[in-house]
Structures are given as structure tokens and as C-alpha cells.
C-alpha positions in Angstrom: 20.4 20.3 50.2 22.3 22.5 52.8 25.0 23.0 50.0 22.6 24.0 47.2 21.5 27.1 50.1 25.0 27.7 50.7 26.0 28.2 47.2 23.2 30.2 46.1 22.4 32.3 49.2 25.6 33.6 49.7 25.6 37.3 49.8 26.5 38.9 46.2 25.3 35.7 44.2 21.7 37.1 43.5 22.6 41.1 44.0 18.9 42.2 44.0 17.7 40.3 46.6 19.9 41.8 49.1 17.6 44.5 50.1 15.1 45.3 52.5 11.5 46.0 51.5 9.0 48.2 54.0 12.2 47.4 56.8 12.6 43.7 56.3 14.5 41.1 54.2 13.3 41.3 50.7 11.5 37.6 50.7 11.0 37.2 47.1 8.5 34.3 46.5 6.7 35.6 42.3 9.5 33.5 40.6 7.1 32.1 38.5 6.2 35.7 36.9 10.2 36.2 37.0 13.4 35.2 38.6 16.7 37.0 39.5 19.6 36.9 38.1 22.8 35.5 39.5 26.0 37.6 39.3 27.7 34.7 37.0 24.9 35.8 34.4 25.3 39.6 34.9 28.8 39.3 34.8 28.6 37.3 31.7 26.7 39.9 29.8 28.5 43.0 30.9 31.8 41.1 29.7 29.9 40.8 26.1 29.1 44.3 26.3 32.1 45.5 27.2 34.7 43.6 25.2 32.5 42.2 22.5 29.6 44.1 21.8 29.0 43.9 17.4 26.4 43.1 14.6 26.9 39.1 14.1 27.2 37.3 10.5 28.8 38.7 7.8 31.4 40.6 9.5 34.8 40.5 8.8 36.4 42.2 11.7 37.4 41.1 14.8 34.3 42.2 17.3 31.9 40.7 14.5 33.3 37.5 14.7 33.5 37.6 18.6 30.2 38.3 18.8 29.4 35.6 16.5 31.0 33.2 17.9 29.3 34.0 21.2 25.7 34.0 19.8 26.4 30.9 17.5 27.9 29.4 20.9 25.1 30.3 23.4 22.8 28.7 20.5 24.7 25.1 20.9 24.7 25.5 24.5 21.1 26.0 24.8 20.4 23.1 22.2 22.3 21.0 25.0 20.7 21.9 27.5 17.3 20.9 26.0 18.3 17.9 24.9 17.5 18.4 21.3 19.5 16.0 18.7 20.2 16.4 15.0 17.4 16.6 13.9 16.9 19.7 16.5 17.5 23.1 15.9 17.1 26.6 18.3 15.4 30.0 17.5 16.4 32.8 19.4 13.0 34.7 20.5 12.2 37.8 22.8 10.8 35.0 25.0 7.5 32.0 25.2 4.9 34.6 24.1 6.9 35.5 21.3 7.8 31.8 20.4 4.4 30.9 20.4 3.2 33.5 18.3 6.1 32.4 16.1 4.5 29.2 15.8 0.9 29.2 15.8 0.9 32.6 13.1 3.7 30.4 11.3 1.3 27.8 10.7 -2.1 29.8 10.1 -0.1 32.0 7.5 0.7 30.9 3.8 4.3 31.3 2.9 5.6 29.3 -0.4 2.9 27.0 0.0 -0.4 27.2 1.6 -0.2 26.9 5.3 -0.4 24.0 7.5 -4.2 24.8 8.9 -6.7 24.9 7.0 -10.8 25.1 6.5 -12.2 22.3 9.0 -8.8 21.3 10.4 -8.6 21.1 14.5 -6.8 22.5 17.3 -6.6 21.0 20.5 -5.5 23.1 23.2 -5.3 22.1 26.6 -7.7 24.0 29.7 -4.3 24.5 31.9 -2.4 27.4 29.6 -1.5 30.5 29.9 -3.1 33.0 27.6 0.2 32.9 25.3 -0.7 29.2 24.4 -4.5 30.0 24.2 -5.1 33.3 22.4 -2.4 33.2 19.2 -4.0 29.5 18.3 -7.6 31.9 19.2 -6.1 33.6 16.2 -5.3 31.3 14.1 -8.1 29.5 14.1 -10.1 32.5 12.8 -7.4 33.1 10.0 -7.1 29.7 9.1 -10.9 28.5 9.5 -9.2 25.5 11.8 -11.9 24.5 14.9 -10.1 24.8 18.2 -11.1 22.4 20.6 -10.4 22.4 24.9 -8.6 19.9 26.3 -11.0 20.6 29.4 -9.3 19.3 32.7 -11.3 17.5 35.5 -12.6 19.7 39.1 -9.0 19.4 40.7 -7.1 20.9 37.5 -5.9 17.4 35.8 -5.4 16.5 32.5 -6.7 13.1 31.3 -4.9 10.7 28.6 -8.0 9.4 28.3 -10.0 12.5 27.4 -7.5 13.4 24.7 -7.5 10.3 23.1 -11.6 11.2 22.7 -10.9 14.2 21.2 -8.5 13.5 18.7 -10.0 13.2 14.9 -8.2 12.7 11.6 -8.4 16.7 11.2 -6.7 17.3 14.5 -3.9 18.9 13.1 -2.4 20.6 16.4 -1.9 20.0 20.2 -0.7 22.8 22.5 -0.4 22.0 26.3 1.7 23.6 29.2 4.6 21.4 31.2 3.5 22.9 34.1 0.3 25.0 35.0 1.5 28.6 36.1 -2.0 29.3 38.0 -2.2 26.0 39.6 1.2 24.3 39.7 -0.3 21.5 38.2 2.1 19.4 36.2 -0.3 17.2 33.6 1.2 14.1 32.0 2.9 15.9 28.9 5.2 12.9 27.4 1.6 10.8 27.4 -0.4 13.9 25.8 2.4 14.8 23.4 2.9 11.1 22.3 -0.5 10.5 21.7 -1.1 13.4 19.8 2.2 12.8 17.6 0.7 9.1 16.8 -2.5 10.6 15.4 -0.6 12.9 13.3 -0.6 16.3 14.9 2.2 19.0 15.3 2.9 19.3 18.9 3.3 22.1 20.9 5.1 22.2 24.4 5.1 25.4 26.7 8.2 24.8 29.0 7.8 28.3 30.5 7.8 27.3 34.1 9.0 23.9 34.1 12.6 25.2 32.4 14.6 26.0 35.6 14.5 23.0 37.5 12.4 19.9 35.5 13.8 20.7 32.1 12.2 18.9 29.3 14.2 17.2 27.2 13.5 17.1 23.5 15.3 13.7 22.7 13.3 12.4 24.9 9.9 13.8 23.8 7.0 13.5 20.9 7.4 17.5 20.4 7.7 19.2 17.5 7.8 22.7 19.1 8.9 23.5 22.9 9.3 27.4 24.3 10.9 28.8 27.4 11.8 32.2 28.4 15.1 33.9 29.8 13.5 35.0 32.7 12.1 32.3 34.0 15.5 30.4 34.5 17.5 33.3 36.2 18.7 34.2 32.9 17.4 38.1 31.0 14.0 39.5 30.1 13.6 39.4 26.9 15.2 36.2 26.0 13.6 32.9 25.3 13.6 30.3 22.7 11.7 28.1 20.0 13.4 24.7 20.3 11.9 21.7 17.8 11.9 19.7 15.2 14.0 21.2 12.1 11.6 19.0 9.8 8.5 21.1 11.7 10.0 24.7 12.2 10.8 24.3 8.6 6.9 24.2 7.8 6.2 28.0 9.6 5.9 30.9 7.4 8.5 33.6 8.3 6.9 36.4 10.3 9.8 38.9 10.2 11.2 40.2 7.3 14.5 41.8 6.3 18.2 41.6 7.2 20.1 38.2 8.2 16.9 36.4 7.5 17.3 36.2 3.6 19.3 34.1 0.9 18.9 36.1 -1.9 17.0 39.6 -2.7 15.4 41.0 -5.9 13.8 44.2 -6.8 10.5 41.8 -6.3 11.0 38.8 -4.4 13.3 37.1 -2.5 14.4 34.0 -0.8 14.8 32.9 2.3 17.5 31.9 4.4 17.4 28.2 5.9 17.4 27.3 9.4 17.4 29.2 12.4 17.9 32.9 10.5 15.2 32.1 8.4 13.1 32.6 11.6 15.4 35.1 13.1 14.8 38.4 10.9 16.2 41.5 13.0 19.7 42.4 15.2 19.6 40.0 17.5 19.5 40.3 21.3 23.1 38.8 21.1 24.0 39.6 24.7 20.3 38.2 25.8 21.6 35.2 24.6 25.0 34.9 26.2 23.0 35.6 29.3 20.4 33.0 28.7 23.2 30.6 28.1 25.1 31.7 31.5 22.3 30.8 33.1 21.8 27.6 31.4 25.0 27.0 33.0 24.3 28.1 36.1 21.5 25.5 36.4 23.3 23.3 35.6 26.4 23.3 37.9 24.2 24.3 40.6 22.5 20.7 39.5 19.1 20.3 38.5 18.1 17.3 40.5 19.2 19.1 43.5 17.2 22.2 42.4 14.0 20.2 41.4 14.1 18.6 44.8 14.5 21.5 47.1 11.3 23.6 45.4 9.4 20.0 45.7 10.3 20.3 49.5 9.2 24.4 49.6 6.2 23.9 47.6 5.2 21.0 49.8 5.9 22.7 53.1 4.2 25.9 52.0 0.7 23.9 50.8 0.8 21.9 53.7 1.1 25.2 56.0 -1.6 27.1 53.9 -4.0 24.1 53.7 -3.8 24.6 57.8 -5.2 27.9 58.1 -8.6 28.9 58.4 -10.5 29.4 55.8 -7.9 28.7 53.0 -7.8 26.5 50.1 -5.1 25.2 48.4 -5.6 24.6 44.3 -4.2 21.6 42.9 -2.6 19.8 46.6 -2.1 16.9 44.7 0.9 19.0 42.5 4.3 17.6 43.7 6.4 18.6 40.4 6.0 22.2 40.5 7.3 25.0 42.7 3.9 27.4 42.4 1.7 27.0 45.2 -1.8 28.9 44.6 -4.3 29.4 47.3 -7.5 31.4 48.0 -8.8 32.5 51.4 -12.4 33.1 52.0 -13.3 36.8 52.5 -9.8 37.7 52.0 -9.4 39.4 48.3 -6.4 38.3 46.8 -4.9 41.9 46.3 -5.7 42.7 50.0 -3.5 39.8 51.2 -1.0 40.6 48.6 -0.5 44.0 49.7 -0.5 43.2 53.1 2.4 40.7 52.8 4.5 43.2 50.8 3.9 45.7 54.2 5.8 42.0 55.9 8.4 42.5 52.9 7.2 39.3 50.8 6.3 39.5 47.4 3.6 37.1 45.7 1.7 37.4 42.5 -2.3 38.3 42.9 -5.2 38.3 40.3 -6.1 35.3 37.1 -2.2 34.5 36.3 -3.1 34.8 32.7 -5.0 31.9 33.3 -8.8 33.7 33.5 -10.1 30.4 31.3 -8.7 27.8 33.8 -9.7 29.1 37.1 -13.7 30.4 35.5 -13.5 25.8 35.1 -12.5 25.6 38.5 -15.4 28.3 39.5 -12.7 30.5 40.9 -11.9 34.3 40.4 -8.4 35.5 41.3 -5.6 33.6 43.9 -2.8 34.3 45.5 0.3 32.4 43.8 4.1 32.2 45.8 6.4 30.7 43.6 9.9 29.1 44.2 13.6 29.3 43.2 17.0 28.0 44.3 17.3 30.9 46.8 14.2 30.4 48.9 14.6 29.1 52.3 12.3 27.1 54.0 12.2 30.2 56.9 11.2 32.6 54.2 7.8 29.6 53.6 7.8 30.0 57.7 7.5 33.9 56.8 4.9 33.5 54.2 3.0 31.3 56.5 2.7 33.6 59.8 2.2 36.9 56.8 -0.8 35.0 55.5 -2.0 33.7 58.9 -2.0 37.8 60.2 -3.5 39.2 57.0 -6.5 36.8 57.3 -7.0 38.1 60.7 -6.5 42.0 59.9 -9.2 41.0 57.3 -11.6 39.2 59.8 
């Protein structure tokens, strides 16, 4: 562990978070909004920039190639990281929202047949997502005339097998659930959920969002037709992000961007489209987005994702233990030990209160519903406070957040 801190604290390997906020160390604990980037990921996109920067495909000089053969390569890096196989493919996407937007319009939508959902069909949607995997299958549901259905967790934020298994009809056609809960940290039984739903014939959706950087899903390995993760989240670019899945099952959404790279053949009054990924990747892509992404990709890897997943185990455990001791504080989900998001409220303490009182101490957490207002109204909560973790947190700066806490409750009486 001490050589994980060694090689990712060192000064110059996260740039940003050398700085001092309000007089202090910066002590950045919202990396489940956004991490930073190391300098192996900045320096990998400035290098595409500055020697490489082109349009990809079609081409015939020498930057166009480059550039293709850096997208085309991030795209197989990414694949690997994943896991996928084969039968596997990658779309680049401006990040989860987008991807799942990609996905739940892509089936709601008629293309060159009539779309996947239709009149009477089901969605099941678990209680634990963000609003990206809630509100787009919101929407196409009401397009499509599909029923969508909660996957309602019990009163300490868990999923059930058990419940799903209840819920699942012969016109479930869908099942969207989170890896990991970003409001609670909870991390539900996904390769049970996803499975079951497979065997009963649904399309499954995985949001990988926050369990990317450290627990990486791997699609080999899972009964999922769809997984999305964002740049961001894994020290890589905003921005960024990915629809990874099934070819078989991207090949069923209906193409929600239209016009260059994204087309086989054009008429004056149809056309037809390319296959897999461009047919799903309409637009200039973010091609130096997607070296980054890769570079960090990389950079988890080397680094060593075991050793990542168990230091945030050990922060997030240290920090809910420490919280869980103060006064008038309650920790959501204290049973989570695969996550590193840690959400707590204190009682008469508003959550933007301690918030901004900890930023005054130079620490940085993430206040209000999470984009999560359906999961916490089930737990009869309103907004928390959430510290999230990365490689570069210490176990001093959960010492810090511990005493910033401890003196905002008592400024707050």
C-alpha cells in the first residue's frame, strides 16, 4: 500500500492538487462527481495535440492516419480493459449520461425496423441510479408505451435477487441497474441481477460510472448487453466515456446522430448506415478525449487495480467508522465495503452548511440529492454529505475530514 502512495502522491503526478485552498492543502475528497488527472494522461493528450492533431477515416495524409491510428488504438485499449470479447465492441461517447441516452432512445426509437419496446412491454429499473439511468428509460417509456417498473431496494439501500426475480414478466424487455450507488456507495449484487434478467430474456443495462476506476467490470465475465463509464471518473478527460456491449445488442439501437463518418452510402433521399461502432458514432470525434481516456486506462492499470480497490476499501472504511462516531451523525449504507463513497447526514447540520464549512478547512465534498432525489425520498432522507475516494487520498486527509466534520457540527450546535 505504502508504494501505491508513493507513486501517486508524488509531487507533479496529479498537478491540480498541489494547491492550497482558503490557506491549506487542497484535500480533495468529490472524486465520485470527478477525479484528476495524472500528468501521464495530460501529457498524453497534449502529445496528440501537438504532433497529431487531424480528422480520422478517410484521410490519406500523414496526420489523418496518425490520428487514426491513435483513436482506432485507444478504442482496442479500452475494449481490453473492459474485458469485452469478440463478440464486444466500443462506442466512443461524451460520457455515461450520453451512453445511456444512446441506449435507452436507441431502443424506444424506430430505425429500419420498429424498435425494440413497444405497447405493454416493461422496464425494470433499479431504486439505486442516478438520474442518467432513471429519466432517459422515464422517456422511453412514454415514447414507446413500455411500463417501467422500480426495482425498489430494502430500508438500508440493498438490492434483493429475490425481489427481481418477482418482478420479472414475459414483457420485461429491459433491466437497468448501477455497479455501484453514487449517493450511498452501495454496491448491489449486479452479476446476480444482470444474469437473472438475461435468462428471462431482457436487454441488460450496466452503469459502471463509479465502479470503473478501481472494481472494473468486466464484460466477459458478465450477462450485459450494455455497460457505460465516463472519462472522468477514472482520472481520464471530461467529456469522454463509453458504450461497451454486446455487438449483437448495440446493433438493435436506432442511430441518434446523423451525418458524416456515420454513413455507408448517401442518396438525394435516403441513405444507409455504416456498421459497427461509426454507425453509432455520427460527428468529429473527441479523438484526443479518447487517447486520454485510454492513458488513463493505463494508468490504472500499471498503478494495479487490486491495489487501488483495496486502499479506497481501507479509506472508505476508516472514514464511516470515524463519522459513525460522532454525535449526531448517520452513516447511509455502513454495510458498503466495495465502494469508495462514504455518505452521511448529521442532525441539525444542513448538508450545505457543513460543506462550506469544510471547504473554509480546505476539503472539498459533494452536498445536496447526488442525482439520486428518488433513492434517498425511499430512504426518507433529503440531501447528504458524500466524500469520495481516489488513489491519491491519504488516510491523514480521512483524519482531516474527520476533526472538519467533528468542528462544523459544533459551530452548528
Amino acid at each position: 500500500m505504502g508504494d501505491l502512495l508513493q507513486r501517486t502522491t508524488l509531487p507533479g503526478v496529479f498537478p491540480c492538487l498541489a494547491q492550497s485552498v482558503n490557506g491549506v492543502p487542497l484535500a480533495y475528497l468529490d472524486n465520485a462527481a470527478t477525479t484528476h488527472m495524472p500528468l501521464a494522461v495530460l501529457d498524453a493528450m497534449s502529445a496528440f495535440e501537438g504532433r497529431d492533431r487531424s480528422n480520422i477515416h478517410r484521410g490519406v495524409h500523414t496526420l489523418s492516419q496518425r490520428a487514426t491510428d491513435a483513436f482506432e488504438q485507444a478504442r482496442s485499449d479500452l475494449k481490453r480493459f473492459v474485458g469485452a470479447g469478440p463478440a464486444h465492441e466500443l462506442v466512443f461517447t461524451s460520457g455515461t449520461t450520453d451512453a445511456l441516452n444512446m441506449v435507452a432512445n436507441g431502443l424506444a426509437l424506430a430505425g429500419d425496423g420498429p424498435p425494440w419496446l413497444q405497447p405493454g412491454d416493461e422496464i425494470i429499473v433499479s431504486g439505486l441510479e442516478h438520474h442518467a439511468n432513471l429519466v432517459p428509460w422515464q422517456q422511453a417509456a412514454r415514447r414507446s408505451g413500455a411500463l417501467l417498473r422500480v426495482l425498489r431496494p430494502d430500508a438500508q439501500g440493498r438490492l434483493h435477487v429475490d425481489d427481481l426475480a418477482r418482478l420479472l414478466t414475459p414483457r420485461t424487455m429491459v433491466f437497468a441497474v448501477t455497479a455501484c450507488a453514487n449517493a450511498t456507495g452501495e454496491r448491489p449484487p449486479y452479476e446476480e441481477l444482470l444474469a437473472l434478467a438475461s435468462e428471462a430474456g431482457a436487454l441488460t443495462v450496466l452503469d459502471a460510472a463509479q465502479a470503473v476506476a478501481h472494481e472494473t467490470p468486466q464484460l466477459m465475465a458478465l450477462a450485459c448487453d450494455f455497460m457505460a463509464f465516463s472519462g472522468h471518473k477514472m482520472y481520464g478527460p471530461m467529456g469522454t466515456g463509453a458504450l461497451a456491449g454486446r455487438r449483437k445488442s448495440l446493433e438493435r439501437l436506432t442511430p441518434l446522430r446523423f451525418g458524416g463518418d456515420m454513413v455507408e452510402r448517401v442518396g438525394e433521399q435516403d441513405a444507409s448506415f455504416a456498421p459497427l461502432p461509426a454507425r453509432l458514432e455520427g460527428g468529429t470525434p473527441n479523438v484526443a478525449g479518447a487517447v486520454g481516456l485510454a492513458a488513463a486506462a493505463a494508468f490504472i492499470e500499471q498503478t494495479g487495480r487490486g491495489a487501488i480497490d483495496a486502499h479506497l476499501r481501507a479509506l472508505r472504511a476508516h472514514a464511516a467508522k470515524g463519522l459513525a462516531a460522532l454525535d449526531g451523525v448517520t452513516v447511509l449504507a455502513p454495510h458498503a465495503h466495495g465502494s469508495a463513497i462514504v455518505s452521511f447526514v448529521a442532525r441539525n447540520a444542513h448538508p450545505h452548511d457543513l460543506g462550506t464549512l469544510l471547504d473554509e478547512r480546505g476539503i472539498a465534498v459533494r452536498t445536496g440529492h447526488h442525482c439520486a432525489q428518488p433513492l434517498l425520498d425511499h430512504l426518507g432522507l433529503g440531501p447528504t454529505t458524500r466524500a469520495s475516494f481516489a488513489i491519491y487520498n491519504t488516510h491523514e486527509e480521512v483524519e482531516r475530514l474527520l476533526a472538519g466534520v467533528a468542528q462544523a457540527l459544533e459551530v452548528l450546535g
